[in-house]
C-alpha positions in Angstrom: -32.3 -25.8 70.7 -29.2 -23.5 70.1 -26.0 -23.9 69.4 -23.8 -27.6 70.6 -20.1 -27.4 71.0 -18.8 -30.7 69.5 -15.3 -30.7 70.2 -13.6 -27.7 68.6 -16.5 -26.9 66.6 -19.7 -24.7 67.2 -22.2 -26.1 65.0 -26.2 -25.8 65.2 -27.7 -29.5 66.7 -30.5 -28.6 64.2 -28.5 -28.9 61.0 -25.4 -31.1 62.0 -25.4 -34.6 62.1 -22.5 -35.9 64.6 -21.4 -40.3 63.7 -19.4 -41.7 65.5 -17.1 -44.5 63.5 -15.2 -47.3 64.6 -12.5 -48.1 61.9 -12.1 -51.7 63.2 -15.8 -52.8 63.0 -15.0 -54.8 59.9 -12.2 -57.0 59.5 -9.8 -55.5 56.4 -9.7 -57.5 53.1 -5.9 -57.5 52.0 -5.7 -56.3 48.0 -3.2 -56.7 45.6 -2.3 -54.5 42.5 -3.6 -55.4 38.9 -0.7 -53.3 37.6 2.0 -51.2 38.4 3.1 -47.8 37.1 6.6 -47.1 36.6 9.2 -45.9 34.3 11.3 -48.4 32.3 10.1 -51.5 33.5 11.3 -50.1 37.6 9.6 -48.0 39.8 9.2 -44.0 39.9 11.8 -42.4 41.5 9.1 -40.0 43.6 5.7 -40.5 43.0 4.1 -38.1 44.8 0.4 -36.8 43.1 -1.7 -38.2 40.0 -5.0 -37.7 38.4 -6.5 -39.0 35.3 -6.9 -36.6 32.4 -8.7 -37.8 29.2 -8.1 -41.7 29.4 -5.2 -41.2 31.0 -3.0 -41.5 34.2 -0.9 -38.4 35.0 1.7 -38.7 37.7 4.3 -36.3 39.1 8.1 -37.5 39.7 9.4 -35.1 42.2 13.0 -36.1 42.0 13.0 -36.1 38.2 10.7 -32.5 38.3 8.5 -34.4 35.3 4.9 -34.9 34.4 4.4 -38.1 33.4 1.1 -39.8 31.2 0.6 -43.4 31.2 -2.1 -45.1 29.1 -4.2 -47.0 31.5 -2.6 -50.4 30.3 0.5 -49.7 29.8 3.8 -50.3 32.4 5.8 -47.1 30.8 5.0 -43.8 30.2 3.3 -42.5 26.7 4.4 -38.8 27.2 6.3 -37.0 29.5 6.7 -33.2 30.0 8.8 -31.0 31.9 12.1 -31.2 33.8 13.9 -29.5 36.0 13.7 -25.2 36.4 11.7 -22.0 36.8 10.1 -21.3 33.6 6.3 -21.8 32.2 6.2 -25.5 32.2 9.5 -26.6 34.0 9.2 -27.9 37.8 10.7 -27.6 41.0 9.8 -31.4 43.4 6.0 -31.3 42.0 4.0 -32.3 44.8 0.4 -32.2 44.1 -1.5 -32.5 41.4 -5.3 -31.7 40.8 -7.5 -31.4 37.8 -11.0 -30.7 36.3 -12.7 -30.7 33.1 -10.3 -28.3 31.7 -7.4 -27.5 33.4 -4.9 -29.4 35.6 -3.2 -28.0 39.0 0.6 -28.7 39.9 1.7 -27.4 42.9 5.8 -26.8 43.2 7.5 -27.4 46.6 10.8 -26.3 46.2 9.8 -24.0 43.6 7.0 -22.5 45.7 4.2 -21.7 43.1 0.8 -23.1 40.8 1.0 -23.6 37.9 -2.1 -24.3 35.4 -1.4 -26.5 32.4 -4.3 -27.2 29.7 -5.5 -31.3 29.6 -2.6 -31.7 27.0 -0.4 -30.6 29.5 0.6 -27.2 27.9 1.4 -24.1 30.4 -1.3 -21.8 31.0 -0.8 -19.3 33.9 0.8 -19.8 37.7 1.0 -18.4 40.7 3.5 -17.7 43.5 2.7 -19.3 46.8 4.0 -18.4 50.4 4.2 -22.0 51.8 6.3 -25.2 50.4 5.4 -28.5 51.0 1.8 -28.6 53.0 0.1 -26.5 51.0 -3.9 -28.2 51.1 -5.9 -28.2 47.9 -9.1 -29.2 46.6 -10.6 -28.4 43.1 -14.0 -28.4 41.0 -14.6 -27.2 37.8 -15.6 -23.7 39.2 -13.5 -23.2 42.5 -10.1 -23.6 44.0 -9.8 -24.8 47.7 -7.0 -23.7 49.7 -5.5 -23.5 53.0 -1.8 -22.2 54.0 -1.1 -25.6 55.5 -0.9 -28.1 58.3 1.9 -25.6 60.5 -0.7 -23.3 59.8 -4.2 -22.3 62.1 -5.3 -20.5 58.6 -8.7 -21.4 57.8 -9.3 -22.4 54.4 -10.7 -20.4 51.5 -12.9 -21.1 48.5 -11.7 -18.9 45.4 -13.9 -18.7 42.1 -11.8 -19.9 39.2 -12.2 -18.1 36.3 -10.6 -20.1 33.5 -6.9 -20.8 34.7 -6.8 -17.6 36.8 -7.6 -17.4 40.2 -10.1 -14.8 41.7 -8.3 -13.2 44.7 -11.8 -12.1 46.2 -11.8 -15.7 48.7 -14.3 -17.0 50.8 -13.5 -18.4 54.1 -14.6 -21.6 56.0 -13.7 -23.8 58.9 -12.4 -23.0 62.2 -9.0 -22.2 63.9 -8.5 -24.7 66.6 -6.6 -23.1 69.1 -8.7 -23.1 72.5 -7.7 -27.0 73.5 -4.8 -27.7 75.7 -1.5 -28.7 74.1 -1.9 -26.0 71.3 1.5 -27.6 69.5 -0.5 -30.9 68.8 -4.1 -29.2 67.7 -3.6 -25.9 65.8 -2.6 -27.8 62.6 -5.4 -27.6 59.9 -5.1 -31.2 57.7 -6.3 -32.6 54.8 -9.2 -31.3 52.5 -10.9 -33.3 49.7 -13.9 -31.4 47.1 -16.6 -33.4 44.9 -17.6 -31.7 41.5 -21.0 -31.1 43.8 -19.0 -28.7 46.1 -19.4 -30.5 49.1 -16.3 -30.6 51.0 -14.6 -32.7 53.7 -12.0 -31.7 55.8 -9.6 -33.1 58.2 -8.3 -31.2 60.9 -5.0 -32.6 62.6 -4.5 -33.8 65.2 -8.2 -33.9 66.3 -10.3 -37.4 65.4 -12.5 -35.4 63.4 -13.8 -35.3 59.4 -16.0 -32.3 59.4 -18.5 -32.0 55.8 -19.6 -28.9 54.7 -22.5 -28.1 52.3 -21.8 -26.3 49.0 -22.9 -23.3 50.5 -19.8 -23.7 53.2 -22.6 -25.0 55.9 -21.3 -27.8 58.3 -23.7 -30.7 57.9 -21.8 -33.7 59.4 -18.9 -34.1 61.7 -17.5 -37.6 61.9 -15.8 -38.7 65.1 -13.1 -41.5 65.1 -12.6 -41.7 68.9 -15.1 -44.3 68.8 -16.5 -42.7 72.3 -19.8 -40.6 72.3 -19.0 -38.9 75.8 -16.2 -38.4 74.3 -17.0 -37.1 71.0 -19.1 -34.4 72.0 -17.7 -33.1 75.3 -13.3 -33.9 75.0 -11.9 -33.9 71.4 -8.6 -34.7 72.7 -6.7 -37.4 74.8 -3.8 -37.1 77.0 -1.4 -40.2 74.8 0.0 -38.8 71.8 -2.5 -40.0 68.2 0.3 -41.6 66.9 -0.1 -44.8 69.5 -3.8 -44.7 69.8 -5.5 -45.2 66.5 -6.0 -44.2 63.3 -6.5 -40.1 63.5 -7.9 -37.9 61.0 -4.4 -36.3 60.9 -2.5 -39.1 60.0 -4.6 -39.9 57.2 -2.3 -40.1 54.1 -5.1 -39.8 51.9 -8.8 -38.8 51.3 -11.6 -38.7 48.4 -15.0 -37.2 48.4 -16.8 -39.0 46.3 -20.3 -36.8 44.3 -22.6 -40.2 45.7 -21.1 -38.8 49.9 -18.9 -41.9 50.0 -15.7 -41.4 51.8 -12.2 -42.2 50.9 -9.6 -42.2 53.7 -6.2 -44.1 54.4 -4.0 -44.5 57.1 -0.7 -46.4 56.9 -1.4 -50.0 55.1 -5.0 -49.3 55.6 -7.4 -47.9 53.5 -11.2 -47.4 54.8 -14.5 -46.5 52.6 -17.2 -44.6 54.7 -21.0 -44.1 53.0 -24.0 -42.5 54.1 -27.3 -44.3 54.5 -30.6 -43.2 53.5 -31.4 -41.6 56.7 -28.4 -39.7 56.9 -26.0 -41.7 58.8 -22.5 -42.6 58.0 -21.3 -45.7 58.7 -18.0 -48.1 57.5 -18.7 -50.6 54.6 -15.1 -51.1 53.6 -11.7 -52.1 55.3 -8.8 -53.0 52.9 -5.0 -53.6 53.8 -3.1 -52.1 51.4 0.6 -53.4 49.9 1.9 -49.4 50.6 0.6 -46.7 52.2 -1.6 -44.5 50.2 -0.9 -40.9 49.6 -3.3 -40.8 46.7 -7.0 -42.3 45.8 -8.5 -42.3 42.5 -11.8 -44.4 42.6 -12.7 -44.6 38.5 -15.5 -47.0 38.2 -14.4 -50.8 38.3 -11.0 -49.5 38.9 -9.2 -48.4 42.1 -5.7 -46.0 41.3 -3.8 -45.5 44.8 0.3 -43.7 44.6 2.7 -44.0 47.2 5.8 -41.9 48.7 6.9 -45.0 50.9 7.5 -46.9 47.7 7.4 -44.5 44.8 4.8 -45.9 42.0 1.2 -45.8 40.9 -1.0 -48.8 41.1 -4.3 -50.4 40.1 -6.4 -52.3 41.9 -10.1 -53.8 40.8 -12.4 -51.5 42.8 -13.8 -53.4 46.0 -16.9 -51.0 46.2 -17.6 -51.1 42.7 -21.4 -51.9 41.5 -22.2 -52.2 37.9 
């Protein structure tokens, strides 16, 4: 059998698995924060990005242009570094942050650049950047995974890291989605998420797709959220606009690859937990109403870490798919 067009994609029907998911299958379990991160008993003023380095909870204030580390139970900060400028270790409305075993990733909207501080949060390198706020990232101990944006129909790249520098020699992946009608609504590229395993998923706006890639850049999956099969293989798009009929891919606020395949995503109060079965499948175990939109998820064993732009903080929840 050769080559299947599924949607904007040209994938081979030997080696790609197409599921189709219904986000409303399961009815949502509402959860509610074991704790709250702030700063001084109130709220961050712009939470915008965390990740947890050494014990710790990292999170970016954007209006303050600060770094701050909390210790896992405790309501105020331990250590903050930073402020407000362009030199090595100064910030400019932080708005992503990624890490790995060594290194830790902030990416500067207004001050359009990388920077690459040490676990202790000491400035190592950086990197100017062409695009401000939608610049996609994902991260593993060995690559860097970029695009130029969602305004963008860039594909994304895989660089090699080589200690805090980046190698400019890139790899690309993905597709350009440019040949369905209404080109302003399905050019955008979207979110991207990276396990230490190098499997990737990706998001593509607009379009009710999550597309998975192998480590060796291979599509293996595509997961449709149109809950149509005709549908999903022969018309990716839909004459109402996404932001009336369902939960799209581009909308997420949030998504997290998981090394074990499961699936992270969130869409306004909702957040949703995909796995794959033992023959290969995926299919929806969890549904949880959330108290804010997610913009961040950090599962971390029994625990659940989820920030929010809507209502600036970091919070902890007990993990819902957690099994000892």
């Amino acid at each position: 059998m050769g080559p299947t067009r599924v949607g904007p994609f040209v994938v081979s029907a030997e080696t790609t698995r197409v599921h189709i998911i219904d986000l409303e299958s399961i009815d949502a379990t509402p959860l509610e924060p074991e704790f709250v991160y702030g700063l001084e008993g109130s709220r961050l003023a712009a939470a915008s990005a965390m990740v947890l380095t050494d014990g710790q909870l990292m999170i970016a204030d954007a209006k303050q242009d600060s770094l701050f580390f909390f210790d896992s139970e405790s309501a105020v900060p331990v250590k903050s570094i930073g402020g407000s400028g362009q030199g090595p270790g100064e910030f400019r409305r932080p708005l992503g942050l990624w890490g790995n075993e060594e290194y830790i990733l902030v990416h500067e909207a207004s001050g359009r650049r990388l920077q690459f501080l040490n676990k202790k949060g000491e400035y190592e390198a950086q990197y100017s950047v062409q695009v401000a706020t939608w610049f996609q990232f994902g991260m593993t101990d060995s690559n860097i995974y970029l695009s130029l944006g969602r305004r963008s129909d860039q594909l994304y790249r895989r660089c090699s890291l080589l200690g805090a520098k980046i190698d400019d020699e890139c790899e690309a992946f993905g597709q350009p989605v440019t040949d369905i009608a209404d080109v302003d609504m399905t050019y955008n590229i979207g979110n991207i998420a990276v396990n230490s395993i190098e499997n990737v998923a990706l998001a593509y706006s607009t379009l009710s797709y999550l597309v998975l890639f192998d480590a060796n850049l291979k599509v293996s999956d595509i997961l449709s959220f149109q809950g149509d099969v005709v549908d999903a293989l022969e018309h990716p798009w839909v004459t109402s606009s996404p932001r009336t009929t369902g939960p799209y891919p581009s909308f997420f606020n949030a998504q997290t690859l998981e090394d074990s395949g499961t699936i992270w995503i969130a869409h306004r109060m909702q957040m949703y937990v995909l796995e794959p079965d033992i023959d290969g499948s995926y299919r929806l175990t969890g549904r949880y109403e959330l108290p804010v939109p997610a913009h961040e998820i950090i599962p971390d064993g029994d625990r659940l870490y989820i920030s929010s732009r809507v209502r600036p903080a970091a919070y902890r929840f007990r993990n819902p798919m957690y099994k000892p």
